[in-house]
N, C-alpha and C positions, 0 to 999 in steps of 0.2 A: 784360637782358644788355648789359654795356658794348661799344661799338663800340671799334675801335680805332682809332678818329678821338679818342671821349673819355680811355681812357687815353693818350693822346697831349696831350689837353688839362690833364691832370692831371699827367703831363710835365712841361708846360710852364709849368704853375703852380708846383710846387713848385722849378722851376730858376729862376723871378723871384726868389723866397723865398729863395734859397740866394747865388744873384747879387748880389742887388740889384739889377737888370737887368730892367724891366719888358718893354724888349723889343729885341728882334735883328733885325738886317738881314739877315745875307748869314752860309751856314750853310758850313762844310765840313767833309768827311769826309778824314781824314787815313789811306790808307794803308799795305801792307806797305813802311817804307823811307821815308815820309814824316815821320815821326814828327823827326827834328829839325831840319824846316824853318821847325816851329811859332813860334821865338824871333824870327823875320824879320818875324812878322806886324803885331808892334804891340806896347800893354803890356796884359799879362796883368793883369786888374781882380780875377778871383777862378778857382778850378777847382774842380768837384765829381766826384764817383765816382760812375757811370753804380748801381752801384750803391745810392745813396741817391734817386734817381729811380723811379718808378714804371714798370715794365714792360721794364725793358733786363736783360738776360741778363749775366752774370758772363762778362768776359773769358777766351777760348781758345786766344788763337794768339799766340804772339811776339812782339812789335812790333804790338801793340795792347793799348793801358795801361788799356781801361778808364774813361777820365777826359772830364770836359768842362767846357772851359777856355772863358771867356768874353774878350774882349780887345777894346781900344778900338784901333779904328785910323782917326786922322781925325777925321770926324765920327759914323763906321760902329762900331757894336756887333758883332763877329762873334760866334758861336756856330761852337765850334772840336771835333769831335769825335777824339780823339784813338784812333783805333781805329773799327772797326765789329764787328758780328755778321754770320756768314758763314752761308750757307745749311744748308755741312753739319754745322756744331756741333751741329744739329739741335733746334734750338727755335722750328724752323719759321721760315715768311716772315712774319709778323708782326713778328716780332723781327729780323729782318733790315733791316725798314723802318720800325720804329721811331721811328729818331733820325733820318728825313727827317721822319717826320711830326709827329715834339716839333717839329722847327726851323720847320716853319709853322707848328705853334699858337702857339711862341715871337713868331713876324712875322715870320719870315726871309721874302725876295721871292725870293730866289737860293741855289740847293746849288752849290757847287764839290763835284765827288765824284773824290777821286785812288786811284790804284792802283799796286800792280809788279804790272808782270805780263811774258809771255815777247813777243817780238816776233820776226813772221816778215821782214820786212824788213831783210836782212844789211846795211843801208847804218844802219842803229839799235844801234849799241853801246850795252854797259848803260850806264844814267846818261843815256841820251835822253831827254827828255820830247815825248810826241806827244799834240796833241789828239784828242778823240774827235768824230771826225766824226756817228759812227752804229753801234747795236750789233745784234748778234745773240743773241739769248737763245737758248740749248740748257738751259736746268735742265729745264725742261717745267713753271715754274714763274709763277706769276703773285701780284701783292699784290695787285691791281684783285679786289673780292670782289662779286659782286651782278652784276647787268645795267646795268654803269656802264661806259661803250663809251667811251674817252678814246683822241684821234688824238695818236700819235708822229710825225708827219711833219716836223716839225723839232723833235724832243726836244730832242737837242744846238744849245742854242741857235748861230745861225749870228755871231747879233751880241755873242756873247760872244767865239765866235771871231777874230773880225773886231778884238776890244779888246784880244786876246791876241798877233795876231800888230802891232798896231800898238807891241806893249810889243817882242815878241822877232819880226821878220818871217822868220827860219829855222827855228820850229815848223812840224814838219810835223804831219799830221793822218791817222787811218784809220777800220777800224772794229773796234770791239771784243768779243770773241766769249766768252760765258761760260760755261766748265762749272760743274757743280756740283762739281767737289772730293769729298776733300780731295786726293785722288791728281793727278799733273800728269799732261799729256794723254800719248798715244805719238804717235811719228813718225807712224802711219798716219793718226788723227785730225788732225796739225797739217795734213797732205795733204790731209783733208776742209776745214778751216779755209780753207785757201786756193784751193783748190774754188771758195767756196763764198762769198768773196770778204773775208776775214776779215785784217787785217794785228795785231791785240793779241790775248791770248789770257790770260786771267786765271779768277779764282772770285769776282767780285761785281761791284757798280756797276750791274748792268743793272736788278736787282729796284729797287734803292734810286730809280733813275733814273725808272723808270715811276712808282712811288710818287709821287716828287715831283712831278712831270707832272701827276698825278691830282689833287695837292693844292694844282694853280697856282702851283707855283715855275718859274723860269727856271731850266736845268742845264746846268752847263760841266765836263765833264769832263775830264780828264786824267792821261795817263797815266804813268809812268817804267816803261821798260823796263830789266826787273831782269837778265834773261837773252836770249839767246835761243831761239827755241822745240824744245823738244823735236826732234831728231832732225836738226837745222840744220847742227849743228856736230859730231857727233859725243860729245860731254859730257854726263854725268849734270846732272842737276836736282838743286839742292838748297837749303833754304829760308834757309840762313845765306849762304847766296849772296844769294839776293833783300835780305838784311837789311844785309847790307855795302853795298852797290853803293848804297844807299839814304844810307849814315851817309858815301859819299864824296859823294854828287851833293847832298848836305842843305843844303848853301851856297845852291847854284846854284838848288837847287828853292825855299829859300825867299825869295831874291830873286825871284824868277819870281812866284810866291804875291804877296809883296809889292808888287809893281808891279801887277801883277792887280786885287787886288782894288777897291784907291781909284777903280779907273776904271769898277767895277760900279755 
């Protein structure tokens, strides 16, 4: 029976083949609202459709295309995922952790994992970007399969952070707390969130984050706050919300990206 270490291996053979690109550096996941920061990053060498790869799920949600762009920036190969698979499309966590685990069999040493998502901290207008200090998983979900005991104790790398605020020194930083979706939380839970000691509030990055962890990447997370959280302000939630706020702050985030990542 195939592990999905090896279809990941086969991933990552067939994205050499399609690239040209025997191997990548430094991976990232591009989330809700990231999606046109991608052109900041470098020049795009080639891009494939997640569906002509082995084991990745057909695109669900909005502002995630599906696509995975390869781009030279520097001396660096990035592996650019433009979208991810969410947990509650429901093709399970495998597929959710997928494209961390292509990106190491590709050689990536580093995931940048970005998101929108709501922020409880009223001094965070949307179009903030906050690093991810450290998260809290609520899916009840895990990709780690077996009796394979892997220490989170500085997931979030600290010395990524550290290159990040040497690029921008007024990123602030929190911790990011993930439902499963696809519903956005209520007031009462965003009250649990902050409880509980939670300042992001999103539906992914954490499964992806352990993943990577597991499979010996460095991970830098971050975040853009698309809203704020449920029950904050009095305002509905809504997902064309998260998607604008993305296509004004897409300058800023992909400068930020670009400054970023050459210092990886």
């Amino acid at each position: 029976m195939s592990t999905p270490q090896h279809l990941a291996a086969e991933a990552a053979d067939r994205l050499g083949e399609l690239t040209g690109v025997d191997k990548h550096d430094v991976a990232l996941v591009l989330g809700s609202g990231w999606l046109p920061a991608v052109d900041a990053l470098g020049t795009s060498t080639a891009e494939v459709s997640t569906a002509d790869l082995p084991g990745f799920a057909a695109p669900a949600v909005a502002g995630h295309a599906g696509k995975v762009r390869s781009v030279r920036a520097g001396e660096q190969n990035l592996l650019v995922f433009l979208g991810r698979t969410h947990l509650y499309e429901g093709d399970g966590v495998r597929s959710v952790v997928h494209g961390v685990r292509t990106a190491a069999a590709a050689g990536c040493r580093v995931a940048v994992l970005t998101n929108g998502c709501g922020g409880l901290n009223p001094a965070w207008a949307p179009g903030t970007a906050v690093l991810i200090r450290d998260h809290i998983n609520l899916t009840g979900e895990s990709p780690i399969e077996g009796a394979h005991f892997v220490d989170l104790t500085d997931l979030y790398s600290s010395r990524l952070r550290g290159l990040c605020r040497e690029v921008d020194p007024a990123l602030d930083e929190g911790v990011y707390v993930q439902f499963p979706g696809p519903h956005y939380e209520t007031p009462a839970e965003i009250g649990m969130v902050r409880a509980i000691g939670g300042d992001l509030v999103g539906m992914s990055t954490t499964l992806e984050a352990i993943a990577a962890r597991e499979a010996g990447l460095e991970v830098l997370g971050i975040s853009l706050v698309t809203n704020h959280a449920a029950g904050t302000t009095g305002e509905p939630l809504d997902h064309d919300e998260v998607l604008e706020t993305g296509r004004a702050a897409a300058t800023r985030m992909g400068a930020l990206l670009g400054a970023i990542v050459p210092r990886i």
